[in-house]
LONU-229916 format. One line per field, with one value per residue (C-alpha): residue number from 1; x, y, z; residue in one letter. Coordinates in Angstrom, 1 decimal, padded with zeros to 4 digits. Example, Ala and Ser with C-alpha at 12.3 -4.5 7.8 and 13.67 -1.06 7.14 Angstrom:
BEGIN
setor <- (1, 2)
x <- (012.3, 013.7)
y <- (-004.5, -001.1)
z <- (007.8, 007.1)
marfi <- (A, S)
END
This chain:
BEGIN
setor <- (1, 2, 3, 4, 5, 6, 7, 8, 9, 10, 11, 12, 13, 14, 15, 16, 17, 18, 19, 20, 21, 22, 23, 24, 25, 26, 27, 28, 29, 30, 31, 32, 33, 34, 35, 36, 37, 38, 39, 40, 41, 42, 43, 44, 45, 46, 47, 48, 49, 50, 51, 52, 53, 54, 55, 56, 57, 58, 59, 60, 61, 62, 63, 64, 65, 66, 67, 68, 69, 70, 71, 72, 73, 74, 75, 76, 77, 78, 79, 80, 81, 82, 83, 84, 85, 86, 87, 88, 89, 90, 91, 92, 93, 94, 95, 96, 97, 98, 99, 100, 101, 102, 103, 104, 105, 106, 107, 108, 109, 110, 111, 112, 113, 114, 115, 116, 117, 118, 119, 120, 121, 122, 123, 124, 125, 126, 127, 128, 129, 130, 131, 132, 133, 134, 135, 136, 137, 138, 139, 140, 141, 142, 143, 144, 145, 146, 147, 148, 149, 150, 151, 152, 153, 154, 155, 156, 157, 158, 159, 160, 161, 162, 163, 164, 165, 166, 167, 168, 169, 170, 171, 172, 173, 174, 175, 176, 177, 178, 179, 180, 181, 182, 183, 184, 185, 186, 187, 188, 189, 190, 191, 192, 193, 194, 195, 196, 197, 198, 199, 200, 201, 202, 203, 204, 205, 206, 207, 208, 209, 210, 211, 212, 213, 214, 215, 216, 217, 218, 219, 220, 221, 222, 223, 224, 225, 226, 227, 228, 229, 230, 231, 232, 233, 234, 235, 236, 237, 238, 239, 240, 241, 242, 243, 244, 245, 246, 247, 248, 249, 250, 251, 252, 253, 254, 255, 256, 257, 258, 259, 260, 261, 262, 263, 264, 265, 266, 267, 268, 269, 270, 271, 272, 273, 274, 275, 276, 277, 278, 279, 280, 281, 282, 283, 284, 285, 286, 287, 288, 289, 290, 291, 292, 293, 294, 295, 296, 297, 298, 299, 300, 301, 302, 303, 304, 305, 306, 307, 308, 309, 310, 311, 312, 313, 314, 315, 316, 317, 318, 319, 320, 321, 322, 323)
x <- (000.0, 002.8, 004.8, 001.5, 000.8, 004.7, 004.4, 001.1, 002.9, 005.7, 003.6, 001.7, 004.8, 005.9, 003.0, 002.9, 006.3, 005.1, 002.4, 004.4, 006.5, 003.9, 002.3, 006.0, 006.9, 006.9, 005.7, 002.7, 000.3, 000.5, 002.3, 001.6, 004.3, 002.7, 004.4, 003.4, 003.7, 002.2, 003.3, 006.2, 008.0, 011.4, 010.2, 007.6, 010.0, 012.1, 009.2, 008.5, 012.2, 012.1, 008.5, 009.7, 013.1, 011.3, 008.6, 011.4, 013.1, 010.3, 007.5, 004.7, 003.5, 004.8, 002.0, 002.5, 000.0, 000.7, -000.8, 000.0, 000.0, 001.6, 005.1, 004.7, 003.1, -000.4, 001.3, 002.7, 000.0, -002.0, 001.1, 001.1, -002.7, -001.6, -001.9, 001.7, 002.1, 004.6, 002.0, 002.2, 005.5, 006.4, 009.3, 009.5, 011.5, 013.8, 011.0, 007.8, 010.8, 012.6, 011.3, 007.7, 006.9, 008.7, 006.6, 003.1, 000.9, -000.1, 001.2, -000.6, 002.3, 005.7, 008.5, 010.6, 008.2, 005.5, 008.2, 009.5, 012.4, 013.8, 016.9, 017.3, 017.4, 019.0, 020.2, 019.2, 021.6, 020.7, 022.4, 023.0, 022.4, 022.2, 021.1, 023.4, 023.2, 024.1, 027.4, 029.0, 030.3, 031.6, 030.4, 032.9, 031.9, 028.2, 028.8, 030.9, 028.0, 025.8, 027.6, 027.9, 024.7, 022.2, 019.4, 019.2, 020.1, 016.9, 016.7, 013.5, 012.8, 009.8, 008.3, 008.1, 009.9, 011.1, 015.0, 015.4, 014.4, 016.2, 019.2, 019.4, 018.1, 021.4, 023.4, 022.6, 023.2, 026.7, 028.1, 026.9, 024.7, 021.5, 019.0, 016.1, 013.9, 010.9, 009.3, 007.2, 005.1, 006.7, 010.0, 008.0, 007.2, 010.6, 012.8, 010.8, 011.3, 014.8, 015.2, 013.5, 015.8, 013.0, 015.5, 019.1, 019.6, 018.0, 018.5, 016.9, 017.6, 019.5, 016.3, 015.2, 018.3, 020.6, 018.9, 019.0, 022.6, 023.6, 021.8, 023.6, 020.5, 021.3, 025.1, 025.9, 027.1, 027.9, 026.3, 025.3, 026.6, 028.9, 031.4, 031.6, 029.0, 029.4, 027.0, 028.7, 032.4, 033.9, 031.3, 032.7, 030.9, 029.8, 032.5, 035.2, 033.6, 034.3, 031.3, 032.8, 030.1, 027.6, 025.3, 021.8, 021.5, 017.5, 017.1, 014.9, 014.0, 011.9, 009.5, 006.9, 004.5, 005.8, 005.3, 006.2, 008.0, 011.6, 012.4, 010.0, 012.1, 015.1, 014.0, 013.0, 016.3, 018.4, 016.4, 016.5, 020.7, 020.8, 019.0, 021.1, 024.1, 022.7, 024.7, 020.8, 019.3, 022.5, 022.8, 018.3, 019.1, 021.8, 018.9, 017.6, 020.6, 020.5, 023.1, 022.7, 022.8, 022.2, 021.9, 020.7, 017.4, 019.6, 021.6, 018.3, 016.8, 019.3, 020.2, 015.7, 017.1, 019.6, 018.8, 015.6, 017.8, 019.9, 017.1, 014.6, 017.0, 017.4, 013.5, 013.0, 015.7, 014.2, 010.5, 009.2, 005.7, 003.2, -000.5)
y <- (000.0, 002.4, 001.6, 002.7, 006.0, 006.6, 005.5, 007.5, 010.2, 010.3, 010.0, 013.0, 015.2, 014.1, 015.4, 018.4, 019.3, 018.9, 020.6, 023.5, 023.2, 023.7, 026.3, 027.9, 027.1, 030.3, 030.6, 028.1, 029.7, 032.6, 035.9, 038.9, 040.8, 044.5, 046.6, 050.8, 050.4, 049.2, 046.0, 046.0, 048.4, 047.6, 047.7, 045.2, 042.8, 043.2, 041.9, 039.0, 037.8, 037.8, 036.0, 033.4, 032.7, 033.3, 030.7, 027.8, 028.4, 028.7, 026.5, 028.7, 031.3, 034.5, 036.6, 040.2, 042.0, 045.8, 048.9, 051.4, 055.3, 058.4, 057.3, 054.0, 055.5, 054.0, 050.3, 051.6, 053.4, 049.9, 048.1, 050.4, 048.9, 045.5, 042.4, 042.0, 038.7, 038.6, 037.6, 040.9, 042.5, 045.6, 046.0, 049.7, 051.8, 055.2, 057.4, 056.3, 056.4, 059.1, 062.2, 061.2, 062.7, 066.0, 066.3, 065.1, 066.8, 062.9, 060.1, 058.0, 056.2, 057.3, 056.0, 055.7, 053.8, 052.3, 049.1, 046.7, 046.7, 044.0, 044.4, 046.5, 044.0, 046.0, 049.3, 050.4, 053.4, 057.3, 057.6, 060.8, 060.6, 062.9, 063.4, 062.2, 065.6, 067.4, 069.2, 067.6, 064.3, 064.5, 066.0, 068.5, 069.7, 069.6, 071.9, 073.9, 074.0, 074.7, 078.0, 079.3, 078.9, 080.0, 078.6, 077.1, 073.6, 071.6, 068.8, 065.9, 064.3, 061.9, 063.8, 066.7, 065.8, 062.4, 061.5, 062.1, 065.2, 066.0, 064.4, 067.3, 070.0, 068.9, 069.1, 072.3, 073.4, 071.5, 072.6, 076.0, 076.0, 077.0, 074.0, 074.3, 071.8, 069.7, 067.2, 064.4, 061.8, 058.8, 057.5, 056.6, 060.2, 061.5, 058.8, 059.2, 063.2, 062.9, 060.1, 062.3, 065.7, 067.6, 067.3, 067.1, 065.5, 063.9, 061.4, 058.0, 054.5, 051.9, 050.1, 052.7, 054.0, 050.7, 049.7, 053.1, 053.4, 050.0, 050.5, 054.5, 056.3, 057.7, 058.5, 057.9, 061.0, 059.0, 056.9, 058.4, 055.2, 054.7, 052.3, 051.8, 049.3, 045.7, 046.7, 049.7, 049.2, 052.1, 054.7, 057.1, 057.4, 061.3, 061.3, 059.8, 062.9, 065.1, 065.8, 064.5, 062.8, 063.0, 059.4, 059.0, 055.1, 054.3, 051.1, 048.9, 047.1, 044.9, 046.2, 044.5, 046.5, 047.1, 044.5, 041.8, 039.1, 039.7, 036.0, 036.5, 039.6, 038.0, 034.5, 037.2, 038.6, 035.7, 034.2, 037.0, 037.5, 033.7, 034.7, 037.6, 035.4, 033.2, 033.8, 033.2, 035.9, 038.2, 037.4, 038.9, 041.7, 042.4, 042.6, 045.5, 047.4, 046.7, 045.8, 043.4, 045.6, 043.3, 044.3, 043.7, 045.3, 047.7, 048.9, 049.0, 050.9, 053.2, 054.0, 054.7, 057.2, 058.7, 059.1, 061.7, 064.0, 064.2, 064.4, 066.0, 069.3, 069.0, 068.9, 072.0, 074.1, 072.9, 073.8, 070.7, 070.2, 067.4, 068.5)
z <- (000.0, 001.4, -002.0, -004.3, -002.8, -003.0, -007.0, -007.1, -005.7, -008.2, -010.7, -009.7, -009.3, -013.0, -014.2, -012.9, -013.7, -017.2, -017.5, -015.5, -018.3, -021.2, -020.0, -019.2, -023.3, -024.8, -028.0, -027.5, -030.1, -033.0, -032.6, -033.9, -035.7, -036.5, -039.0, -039.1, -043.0, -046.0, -047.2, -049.7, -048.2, -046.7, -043.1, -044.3, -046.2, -043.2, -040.6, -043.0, -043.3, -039.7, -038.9, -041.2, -039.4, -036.0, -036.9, -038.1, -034.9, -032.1, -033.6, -034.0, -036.4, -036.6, -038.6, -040.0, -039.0, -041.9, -039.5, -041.6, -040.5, -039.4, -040.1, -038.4, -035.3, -035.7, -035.0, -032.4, -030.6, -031.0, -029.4, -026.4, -025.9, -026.5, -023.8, -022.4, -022.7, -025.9, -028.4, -029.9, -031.1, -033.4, -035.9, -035.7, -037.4, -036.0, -037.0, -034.8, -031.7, -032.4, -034.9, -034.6, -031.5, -032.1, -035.3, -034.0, -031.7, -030.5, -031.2, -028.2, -026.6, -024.8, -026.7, -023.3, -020.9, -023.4, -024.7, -023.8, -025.9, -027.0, -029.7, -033.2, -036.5, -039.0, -039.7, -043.5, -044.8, -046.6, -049.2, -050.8, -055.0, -057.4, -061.2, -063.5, -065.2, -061.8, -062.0, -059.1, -058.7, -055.0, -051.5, -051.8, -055.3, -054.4, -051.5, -053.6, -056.2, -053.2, -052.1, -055.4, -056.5, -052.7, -052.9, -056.5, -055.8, -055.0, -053.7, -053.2, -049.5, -049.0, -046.7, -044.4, -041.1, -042.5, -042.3, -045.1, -045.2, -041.6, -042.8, -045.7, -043.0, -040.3, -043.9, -044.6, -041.1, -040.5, -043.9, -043.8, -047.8, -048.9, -050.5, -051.7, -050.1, -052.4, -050.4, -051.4, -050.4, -050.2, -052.0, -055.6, -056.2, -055.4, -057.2, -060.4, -060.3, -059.4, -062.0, -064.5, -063.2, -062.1, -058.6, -058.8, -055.6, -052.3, -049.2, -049.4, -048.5, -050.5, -050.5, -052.6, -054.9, -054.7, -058.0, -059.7, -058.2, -060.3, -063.4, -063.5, -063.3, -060.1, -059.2, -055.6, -053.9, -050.1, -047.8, -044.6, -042.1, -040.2, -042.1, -046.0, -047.0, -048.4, -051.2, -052.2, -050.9, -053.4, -052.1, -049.4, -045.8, -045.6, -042.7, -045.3, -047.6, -045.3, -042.4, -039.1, -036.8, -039.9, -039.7, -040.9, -040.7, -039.5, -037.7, -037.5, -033.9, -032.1, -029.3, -026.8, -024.6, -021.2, -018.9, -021.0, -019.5, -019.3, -020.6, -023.5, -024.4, -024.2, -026.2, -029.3, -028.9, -028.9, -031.6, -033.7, -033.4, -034.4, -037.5, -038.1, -038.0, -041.1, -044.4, -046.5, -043.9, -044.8, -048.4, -048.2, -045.9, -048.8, -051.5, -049.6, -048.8, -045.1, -042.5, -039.6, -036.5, -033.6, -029.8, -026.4, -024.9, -022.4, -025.4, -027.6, -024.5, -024.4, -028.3, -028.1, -025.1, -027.2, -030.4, -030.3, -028.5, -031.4, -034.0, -032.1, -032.5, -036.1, -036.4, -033.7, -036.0, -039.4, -038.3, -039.5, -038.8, -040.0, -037.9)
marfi <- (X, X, X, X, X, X, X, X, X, X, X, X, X, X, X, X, X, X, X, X, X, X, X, X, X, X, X, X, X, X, X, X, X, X, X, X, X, X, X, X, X, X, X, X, X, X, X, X, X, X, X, X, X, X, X, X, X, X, X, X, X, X, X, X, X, X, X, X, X, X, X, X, X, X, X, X, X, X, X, X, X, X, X, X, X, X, X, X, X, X, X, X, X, X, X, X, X, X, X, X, X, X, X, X, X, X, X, X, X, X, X, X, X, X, X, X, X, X, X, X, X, X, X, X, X, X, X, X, X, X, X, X, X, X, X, X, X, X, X, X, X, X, X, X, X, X, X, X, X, X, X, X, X, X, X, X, X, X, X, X, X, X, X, X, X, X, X, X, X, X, X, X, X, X, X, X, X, X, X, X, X, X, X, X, X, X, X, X, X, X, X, X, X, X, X, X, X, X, X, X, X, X, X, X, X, X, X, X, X, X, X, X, X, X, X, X, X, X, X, X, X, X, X, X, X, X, X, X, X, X, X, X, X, X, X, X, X, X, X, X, X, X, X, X, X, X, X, X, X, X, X, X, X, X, X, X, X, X, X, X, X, X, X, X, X, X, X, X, X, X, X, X, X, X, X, X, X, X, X, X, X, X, X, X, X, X, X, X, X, X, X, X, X, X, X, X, X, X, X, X, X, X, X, X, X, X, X, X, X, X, X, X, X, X, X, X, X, X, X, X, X, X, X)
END
């Protein structure tokens, strides 16, 4: 009797360690992966290479959920609402964090103690292009240009307040010329006026210009990161060209709504810099002109800190305004 209560009792305990275990298993259904944009743009592709690597490696669905709005704000705001229970992440980009609030009157969520966050993906590089008519091939001779000529030398954003237009604005300001500014609404109406030479030159990402870059429709004036990249290894940094300090590199990074887990946060992160590692998942991120840019959620935490100090100035002395 005494030896089948202590077999029952086993038993029991086996048991319950396994079902602690299941319901400890994290991810055990569908998670959500919202994106502030519409789909087929690069923060888009970006969420999908991810949700695919993230549902190989965990088990469960990882389903792109495109809220787009406001700059990538809107998937935000619905984020900061979300259940904390890491079934409902955000790739956002540097914008909704960083220049968004400084160009909104609401946004609905504090970038600083809203998120949880977890760790950036990739960084995706400004480059600066020009017309192949313009008559400048360098920075140095498109500042020159720029001095001699106040205020004639236009150039195409894709949007009021957007980095690429702020990237232009701290330009302007660091070297001291006069541009005139032409924004647009969205990179497909200022690539096709700037292919056409309606513009002579503009910020956008090598998502959008590596193509025209290749096939010599564009000419590449620098790229605005840190380091030369792989893509591109002949084009100068705009520090190489000659403005010290001078990067406009947006990121892209994960985010939870506060109060998720801590071991949740950290599972995403770790599964997410295993991906990043994989040549296929590099050889993608290449197809779009991005870098892998891999970090941990205090040095995500703090760059989110950081970084709208930096920006926020530029769009304060710019005037930029979108409401």
């Amino acid at each position: 009797m005494k030896t089948s209560r202590w077999l029952l009792l086993l038993l029991t305990m086996i048991l319950s360690a396994g079902l602690a275990s299941a319901q400890g298993r994290y991810p055990d259904r569908p998670v959500k992966l919202v994106v502030g944009f519409p789909a087929g743009q690069a923060t888009d592709i970006a969420a999908r290479l991810l949700a695919e690597r993230l549902s190989q490696s965990l088990g469960q669905p990882f389903v792109v959920e495109n809220r787009p709005g406001q700059g990538g704000s809107i998937g935000l705001a619905h984020l900061a609402k979300a259940p904390a229970d890491g079934y409902t992440m955000v790739l956002a980009a540097t914008a909704s964090l960083v220049t968004n609030p400084h160009l909104y009157k609401a946004v609905g969520y504090d970038p600083l103690t809203d998120f949880a966050p977890s760790g950036v993906m990739m960084e995706i590089p400004l480059a600066l292009v020009a017309h192949p008519s313009a008559p400048f091939n360098t920075l140095p001779e498109l500042l020159a240009y720029a001095k001699a000529n106040p205020g004639k030398l236009n150039y195409a954003s894709v949007g009021n307040g957007t980095l690429s237009h702020l990237a232009m604005e701290r330009l302007k300001r660091e070297a001291d010329v006069s541009l005139m500014h032409i924004p647009y609404q969205g990179s497909v109406r200022s690539i096709a006026d700037l292919l056409a030479g309606n513009v002579l030159v503009s910020f956008d990402t090598l998502t959008v210009t590596l193509p025209h870059i290749e096939s010599k429709k564009l000419k590449l004036i620098a790229v605005a990161s840190e380091k030369r990249v792989p893509q591109l290894p002949d084009a100068p940094t705009m520090i190489e060209a000659g403005v010290p300090g001078f990067v406009a590199s947006p990121w892209l990074g994960v985010l939870f709504p506060k109060g998720t887990p801590p071991e949740i946060v950290a599972t995403i992160n770790g599964e997410m810099r295993k991906a990043l590692r994989d040549p296929g998942m590099q050889k993608s991120m290449q197809t779009i002109g991005a870098l892998p840019r891999p970090n941990s959620p205090e040095e995500f935490t703090r760059l989110i800190q950081d970084d709208p100090a930096r920006w926020g100035r530029i769009v304060r002395e710019s005037g930029a305004r979108v409401d």
